[in-house]
C-alpha positions as CSV (number, residue, x, y, z in Angstrom):
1,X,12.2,14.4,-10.3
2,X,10.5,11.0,-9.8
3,X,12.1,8.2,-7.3
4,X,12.0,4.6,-7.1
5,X,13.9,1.8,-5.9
6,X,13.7,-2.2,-6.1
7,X,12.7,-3.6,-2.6
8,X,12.1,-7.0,-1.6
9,X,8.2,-7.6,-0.6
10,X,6.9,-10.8,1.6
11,X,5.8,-13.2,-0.6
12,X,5.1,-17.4,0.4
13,X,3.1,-19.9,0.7
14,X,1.0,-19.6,4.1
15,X,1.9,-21.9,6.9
16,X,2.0,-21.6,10.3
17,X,5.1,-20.3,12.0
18,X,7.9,-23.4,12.4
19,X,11.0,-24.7,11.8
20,X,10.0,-26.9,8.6
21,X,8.8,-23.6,7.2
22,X,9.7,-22.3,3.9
23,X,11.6,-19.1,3.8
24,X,9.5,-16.3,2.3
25,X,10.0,-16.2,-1.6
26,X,11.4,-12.4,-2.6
27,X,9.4,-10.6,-5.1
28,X,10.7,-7.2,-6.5
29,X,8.7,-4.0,-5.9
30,X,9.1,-0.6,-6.6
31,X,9.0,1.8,-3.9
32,X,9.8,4.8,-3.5
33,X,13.6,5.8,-2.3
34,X,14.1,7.0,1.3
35,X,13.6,10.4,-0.1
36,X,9.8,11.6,-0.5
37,X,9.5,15.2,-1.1
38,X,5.8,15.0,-0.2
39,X,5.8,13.1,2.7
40,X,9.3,14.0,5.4
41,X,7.5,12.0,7.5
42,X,8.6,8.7,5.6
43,X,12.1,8.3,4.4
44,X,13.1,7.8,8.5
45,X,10.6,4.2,8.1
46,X,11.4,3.3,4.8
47,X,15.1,3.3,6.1
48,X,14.2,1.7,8.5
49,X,12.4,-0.8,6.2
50,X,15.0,-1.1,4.0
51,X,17.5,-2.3,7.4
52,X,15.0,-5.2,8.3
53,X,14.5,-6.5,4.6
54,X,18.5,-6.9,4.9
55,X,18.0,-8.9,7.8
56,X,15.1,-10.5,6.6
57,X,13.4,-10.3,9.7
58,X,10.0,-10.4,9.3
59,X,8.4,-9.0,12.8
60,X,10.8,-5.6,12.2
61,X,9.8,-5.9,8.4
62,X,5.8,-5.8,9.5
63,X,6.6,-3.1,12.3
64,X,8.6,-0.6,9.8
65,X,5.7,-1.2,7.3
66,X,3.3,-0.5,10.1
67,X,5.3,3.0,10.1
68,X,5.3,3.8,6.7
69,X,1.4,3.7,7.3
70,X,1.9,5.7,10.0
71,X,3.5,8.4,8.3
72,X,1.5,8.2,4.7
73,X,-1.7,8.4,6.8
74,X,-0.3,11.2,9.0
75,X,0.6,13.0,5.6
76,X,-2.8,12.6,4.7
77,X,-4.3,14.0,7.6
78,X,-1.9,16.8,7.2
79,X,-3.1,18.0,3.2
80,X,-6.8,17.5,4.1
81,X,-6.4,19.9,6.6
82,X,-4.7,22.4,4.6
83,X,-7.0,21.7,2.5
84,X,-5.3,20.2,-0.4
85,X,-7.1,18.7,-3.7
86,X,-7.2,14.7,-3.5
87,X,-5.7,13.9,-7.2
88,X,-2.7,14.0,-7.0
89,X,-1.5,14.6,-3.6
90,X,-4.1,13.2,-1.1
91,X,-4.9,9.8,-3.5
92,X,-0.7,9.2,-3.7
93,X,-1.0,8.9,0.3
94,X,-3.6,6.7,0.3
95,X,-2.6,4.8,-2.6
96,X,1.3,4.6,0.0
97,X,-0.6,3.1,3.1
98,X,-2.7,0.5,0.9
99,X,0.7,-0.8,-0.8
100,X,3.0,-1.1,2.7
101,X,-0.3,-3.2,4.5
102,X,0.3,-5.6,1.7
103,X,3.1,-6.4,3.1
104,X,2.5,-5.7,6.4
105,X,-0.2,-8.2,5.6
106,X,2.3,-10.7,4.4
107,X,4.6,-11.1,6.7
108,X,1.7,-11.7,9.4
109,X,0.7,-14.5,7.5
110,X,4.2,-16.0,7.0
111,X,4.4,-15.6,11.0
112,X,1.2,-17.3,11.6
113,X,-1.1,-14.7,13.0
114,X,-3.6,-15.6,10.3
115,X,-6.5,-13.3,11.9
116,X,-4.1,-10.2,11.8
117,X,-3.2,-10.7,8.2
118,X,-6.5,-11.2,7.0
119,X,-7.7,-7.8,9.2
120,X,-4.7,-6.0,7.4
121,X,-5.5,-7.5,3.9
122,X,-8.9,-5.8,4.4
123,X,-7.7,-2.5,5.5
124,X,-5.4,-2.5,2.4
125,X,-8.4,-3.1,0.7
126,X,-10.6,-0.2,1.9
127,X,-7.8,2.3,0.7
128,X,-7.3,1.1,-2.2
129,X,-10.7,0.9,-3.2
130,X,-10.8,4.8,-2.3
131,X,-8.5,5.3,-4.8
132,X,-9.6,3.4,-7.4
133,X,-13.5,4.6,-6.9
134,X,-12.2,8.3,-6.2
135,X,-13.4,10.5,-9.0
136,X,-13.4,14.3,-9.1
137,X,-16.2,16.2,-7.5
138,X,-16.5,19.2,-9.6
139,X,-19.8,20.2,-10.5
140,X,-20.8,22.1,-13.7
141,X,-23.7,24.7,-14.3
142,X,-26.5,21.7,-14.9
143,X,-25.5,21.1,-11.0
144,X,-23.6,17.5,-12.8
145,X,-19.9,16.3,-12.5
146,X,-18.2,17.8,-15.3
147,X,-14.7,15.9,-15.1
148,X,-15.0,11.6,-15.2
149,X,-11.1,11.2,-15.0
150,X,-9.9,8.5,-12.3
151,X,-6.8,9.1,-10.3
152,X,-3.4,8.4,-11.2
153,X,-3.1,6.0,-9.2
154,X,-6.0,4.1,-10.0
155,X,-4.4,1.4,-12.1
156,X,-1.7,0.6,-9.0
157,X,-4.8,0.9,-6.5
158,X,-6.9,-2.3,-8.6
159,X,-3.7,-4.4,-8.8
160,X,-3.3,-3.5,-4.9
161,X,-7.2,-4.9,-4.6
162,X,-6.0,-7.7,-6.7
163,X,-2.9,-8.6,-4.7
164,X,-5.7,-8.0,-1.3
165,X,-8.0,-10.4,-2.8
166,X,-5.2,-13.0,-3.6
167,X,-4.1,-13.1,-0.3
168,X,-7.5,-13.2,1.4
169,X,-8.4,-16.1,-0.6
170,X,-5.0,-18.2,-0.2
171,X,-5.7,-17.5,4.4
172,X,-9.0,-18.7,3.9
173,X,-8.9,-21.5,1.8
174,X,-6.1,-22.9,4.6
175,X,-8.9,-22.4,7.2
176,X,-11.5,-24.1,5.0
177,X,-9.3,-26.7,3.7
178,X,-11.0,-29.5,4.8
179,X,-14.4,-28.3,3.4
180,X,-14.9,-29.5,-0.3
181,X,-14.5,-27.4,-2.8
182,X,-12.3,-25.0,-1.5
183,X,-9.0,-24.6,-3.0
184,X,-5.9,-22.0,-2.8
185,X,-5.8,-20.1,-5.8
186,X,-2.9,-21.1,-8.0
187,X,-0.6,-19.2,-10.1
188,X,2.1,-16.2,-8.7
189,X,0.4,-12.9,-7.0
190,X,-0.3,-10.2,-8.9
191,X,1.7,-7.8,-9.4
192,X,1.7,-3.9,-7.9
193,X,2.8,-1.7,-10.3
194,X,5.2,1.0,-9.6
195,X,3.5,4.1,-7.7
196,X,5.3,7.5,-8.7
197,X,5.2,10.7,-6.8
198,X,2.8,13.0,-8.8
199,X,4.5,16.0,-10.8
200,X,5.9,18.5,-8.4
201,X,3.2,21.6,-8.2
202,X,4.1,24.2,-10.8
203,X,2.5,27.9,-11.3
204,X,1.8,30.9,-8.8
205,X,-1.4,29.1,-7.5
206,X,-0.8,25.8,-6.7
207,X,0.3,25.3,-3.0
208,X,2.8,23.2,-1.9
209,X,1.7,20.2,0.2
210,X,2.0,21.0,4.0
211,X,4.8,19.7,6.1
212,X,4.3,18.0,9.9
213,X,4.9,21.1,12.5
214,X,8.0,20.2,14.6
């Protein structure tokens, strides 16, 4: 059974953090529900994500994000070690972390703290680009890889690089502005596409995906 949910993600024009500031423009995302049958460790921060988009309070938004991360990554940590394949399990976490520093990303920017965001834009970046590089590493009898096919999640993890690179761009052309030449790009941010839990495991030798000792 597949979950997802409409959330609000951090979207403005960047400006540094005062009363004449815009208030952050809402874009709809889809997310998963704060149920994630592959990852327990999450639901508990995407509650608690959920609570400070209500309040629209962007420092708890960032710091919930921040644990979403947290618990993706720790999820992560936990199937490599069992060891689990990467597509779909493994590349899903990834693919989690990289889309919750977007906006972790975002609301660092709409607060100011322009190094920050750009340092998180980046890391967003390096997962994603995992994912959408990641390709199987089977090898056949010619000692070649027999199997081409991307991830899943590869389409969501470009329009993740493509939401990174928007962002990067718009922090540094505000640093740069007075240099000629340099402009903000124009036009809305991409869009990230909705990322789906991956088919539940079916048959007697697929393994479930290991769940964080107590």
């Amino acid at each position: 059974m597949w979950y997802a949910v409409a959330l609000l993600l951090c979207l403005l024009c960047v400006r540094g953090p005062s009363p004449a500031a815009p208030s952050p423009a809402p874009e709809a995302l889809v997310t998963p529900a704060p149920i994630d049958k592959l990852c327990i460790r999450a639901p508990s921060h995407i509650a608690e994500f959920n609570a400070a988009v209500a309040h629209w309070d962007l420092r708890r938004i960032a710091a919930a994000a921040n644990g979403i991360v947290l618990a993706y990554h720790l999820c992560e940590a936990d199937a490599r070690m069992a060891p689990q394949a990467e597509e779909p399990g493994i590349n899903y976490f990834v693919a989690r972390q990289a889309q919750y520093l977007v906006v972790e990303g975002r609301c660092y920017a709409a607060l100011g703290d322009t190094a920050r965001a750009l340092q998180t834009f980046k890391d967003s970046d390096h997962l994603a680009e995992m994912v959408a590089e990641w390709i199987p590493t089977s090898v056949g009898l010619n000692g070649r890889n027999t199997d081409r096919r991307p991830s899943m999640y590869k389409p969501a993890a470009l329009d993740i690089r493509a939401a990174n690179a928007y962002e990067i761009a718009k922090l540094q052309s505000r640093r740069q502005s007075r240099r000629p030449g340099m402009t903000s790009p124009s036009g809305p941010p991409p869009t990230i596409r909705e990322i789906q839990e991956p088919p539940a495991p079916s048959g007697p030798s697929t393994a479930p995906l290991p769940s964080p000792s107590p």
